[in-house]
Structures are given as structure tokens and as C-alpha cells.
N, C-alpha and C positions, 0 to 999 in steps of 0.2 A: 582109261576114260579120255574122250577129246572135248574139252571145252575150247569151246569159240563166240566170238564176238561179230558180229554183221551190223549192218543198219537196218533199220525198221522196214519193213515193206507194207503195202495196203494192207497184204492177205495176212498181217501179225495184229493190226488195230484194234482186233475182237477181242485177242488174248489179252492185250493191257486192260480194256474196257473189262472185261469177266476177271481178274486180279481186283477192279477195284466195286466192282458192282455186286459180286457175288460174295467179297470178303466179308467175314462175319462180324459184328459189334466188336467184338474185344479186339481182332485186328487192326478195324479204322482206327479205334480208339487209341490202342497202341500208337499206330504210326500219324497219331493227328490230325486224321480226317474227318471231314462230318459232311456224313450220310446225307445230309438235307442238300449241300451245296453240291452233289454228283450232279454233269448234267444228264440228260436223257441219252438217252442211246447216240441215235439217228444226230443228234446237236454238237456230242461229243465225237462221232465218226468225223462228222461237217471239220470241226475246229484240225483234226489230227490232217486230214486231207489236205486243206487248205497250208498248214506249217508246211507241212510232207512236201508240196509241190515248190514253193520258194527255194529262191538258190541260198546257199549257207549264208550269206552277209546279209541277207533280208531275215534268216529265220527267228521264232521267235522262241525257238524249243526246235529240242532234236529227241530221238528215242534209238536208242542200241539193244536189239535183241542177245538174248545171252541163252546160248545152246551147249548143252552136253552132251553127247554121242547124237547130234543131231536135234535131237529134239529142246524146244522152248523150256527154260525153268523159271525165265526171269529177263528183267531188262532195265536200264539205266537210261535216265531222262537229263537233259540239262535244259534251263528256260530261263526267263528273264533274261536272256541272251543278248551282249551288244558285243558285240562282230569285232575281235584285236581289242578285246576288255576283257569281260569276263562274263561267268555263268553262271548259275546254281546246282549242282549235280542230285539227283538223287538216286538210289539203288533197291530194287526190287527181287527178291528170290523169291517167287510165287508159292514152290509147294513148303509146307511149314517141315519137311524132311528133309529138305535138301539144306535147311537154315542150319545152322552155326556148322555147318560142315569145312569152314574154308574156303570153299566156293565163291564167296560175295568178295572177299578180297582181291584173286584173281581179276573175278571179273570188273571188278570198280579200277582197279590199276590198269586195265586194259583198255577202260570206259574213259580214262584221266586219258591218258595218252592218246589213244585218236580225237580227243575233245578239244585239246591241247592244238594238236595239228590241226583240224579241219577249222575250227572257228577261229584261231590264229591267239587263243589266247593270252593275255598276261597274269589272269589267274582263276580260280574256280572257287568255288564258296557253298556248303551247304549246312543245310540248317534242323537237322533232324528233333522232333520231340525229343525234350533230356531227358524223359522217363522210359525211352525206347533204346534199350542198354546195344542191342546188335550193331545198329549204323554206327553209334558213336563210338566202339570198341573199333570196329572196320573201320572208319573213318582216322582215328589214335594210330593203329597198325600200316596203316597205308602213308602217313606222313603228313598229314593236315596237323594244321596246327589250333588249338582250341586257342580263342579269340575273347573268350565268354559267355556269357547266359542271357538272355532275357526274352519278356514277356511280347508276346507281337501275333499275329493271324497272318504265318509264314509263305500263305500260298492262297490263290483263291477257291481251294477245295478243304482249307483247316480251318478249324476250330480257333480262337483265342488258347494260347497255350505257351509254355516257357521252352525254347528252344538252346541247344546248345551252336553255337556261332564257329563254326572250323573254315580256314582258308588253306588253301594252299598255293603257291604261286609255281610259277613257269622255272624259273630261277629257282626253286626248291627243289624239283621233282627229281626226283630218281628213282625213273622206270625200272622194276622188277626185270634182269636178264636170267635165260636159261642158261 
């Protein structure tokens, strides 16, 4: 198997928009999303277009496609983004098969490291539902460091809900070698 990592292109925008549009209750729920706050197609195309086109020091979000023998499984976001600071990561494996295979590890250490480079970072930060065991497990194994818990509406696409708090810095990281 070849997994690989790219950057987002126009023609991938559809595939994040149908991961989050088409995902069923029990997955938003899961991963602390509420259905209400999705925006419309065409509004969220606008939003992903407009980030897409800025250069890295202006962006305010990035997206990394994440491919296995070619084909899309999944992709990795970072936002809240201030350019030689820091980010918010978060990590996506779209088909509910390809989940707890190993895979997300891979690719979020691969997602850390060009994150790291491209934005100039000095540290990264994400904030997954605590009742959503997968990221935070990936998150623990990958070297982030759990910070604590608490109660916050983590994104402008969540629900009010208890997050677990993981950072990891620049100075910590050690990238997975083959």
C-alpha cells in the first residue's frame, strides 16, 4: 500500500464538503459537530476557495489530502492559523473502514510535519471531543501532550461540549523516520 500526503486542490473541496454533509447523526455527534451550524454548499465552496487562494502567511486554515494507492480516504485541516505561532490540527479518515487501522497516525505525523514547515510553526494544538476515543488515542501516540479538559464550542461548526486540550511544540516533535 502507498499512502500519501498532497495539499488540497479545488477539484478535493467536494470530498471534505460530502465527509461533513453526508456524515450520519451519530458521526457529527461523535466528532462534535452540529448539523445546524453546516454552512450551505455553494457558501462553504466560497469560504474553502477564498483560504485556498492566500499565500501561507495570510492563511487562515489549510487542508492536506490524505491518499492510499491513489485514491482520497481522508484529510487533515489546520485553522485558527497565526503564521510563526501556531494552529489547531485536526484529522479526518472518511470511510468508517479504513478507521482504527493505523492509518490516521501515519498520516497526522505527516500532516505535523509539513504543518510545522509550511506555516513556520512554534507549536500546534488540537482539541478533539473527549468522548471521541480515536483522535485522542492518535493524538497520545503521535506525541502531543494532554494539557487538560474543559467545557468550550471548539470550532464554529461544534456543539458546546468538553474537549480534551493536547499541544505539542516544534521543539518536541519527532518526526516518525523509515
Amino acid at each position: 500500500m502507498n499512502a500519501h500526503i498532497r495539499d488540497i486542490e479545488p477539484k478535493d473541496f467536494q470530498l471534505v464538503l460530502d465527509y461533513f454533509l453526508k456524515a450520519t447523526d451519530a458521526h457529527l455527534l461523535k466528532m462534535g459537530v452540529d448539523k445546524s451550524k453546516l454552512p450551505k454548499q455553494e457558501e462553504w465552496l466560497d469560504l474553502l476557495m477564498t483560504d485556498y487562494q492566500r499565500p501561507s502567511s495570510e492563511k487562515q486554515a489549510h487542508y492536506l489530502m490524505w491518499e492510499l494507492d491513489g485514491t482520497p480516504i481522508g484529510h487533515s485541516s489546520i485553522n485558527k492559523l497565526t503564521y510563526g505561532e501556531e494552529g489547531y490540527i485536526h484529522l479526518h479518515v472518511w470511510n468508517p473502514l479504513s478507521r482504527k487501522s493505523g492509518l490516521g497516525s501515519y498520516f497526522i505525523s505527516e500532516s505535523i510535519s509539513r504543518y510545522f514547515e509550511q506555516f513556520n510553526l512554534k507549536q500546534i494544538r488540537c482539541e478533539p471531543n473527549a468522548q471521541n476515543e480515536s483522535p485522542n488515542k492518535t493524538l497520545a501516540k503521535t506525541g502531543f501532550e494532554f494539557t487538560g479538559s474543559r467545557e468550550t464550542i471548539p470550532g464554529w461548526i461544534n456543539f458546546h461540549q468538553k474537549v480534551n486540550s493536547w499541544l505539542l511544540s516544534k521543539e518536541k516533535w519527532k518526526p516518525e523516520t523509515d
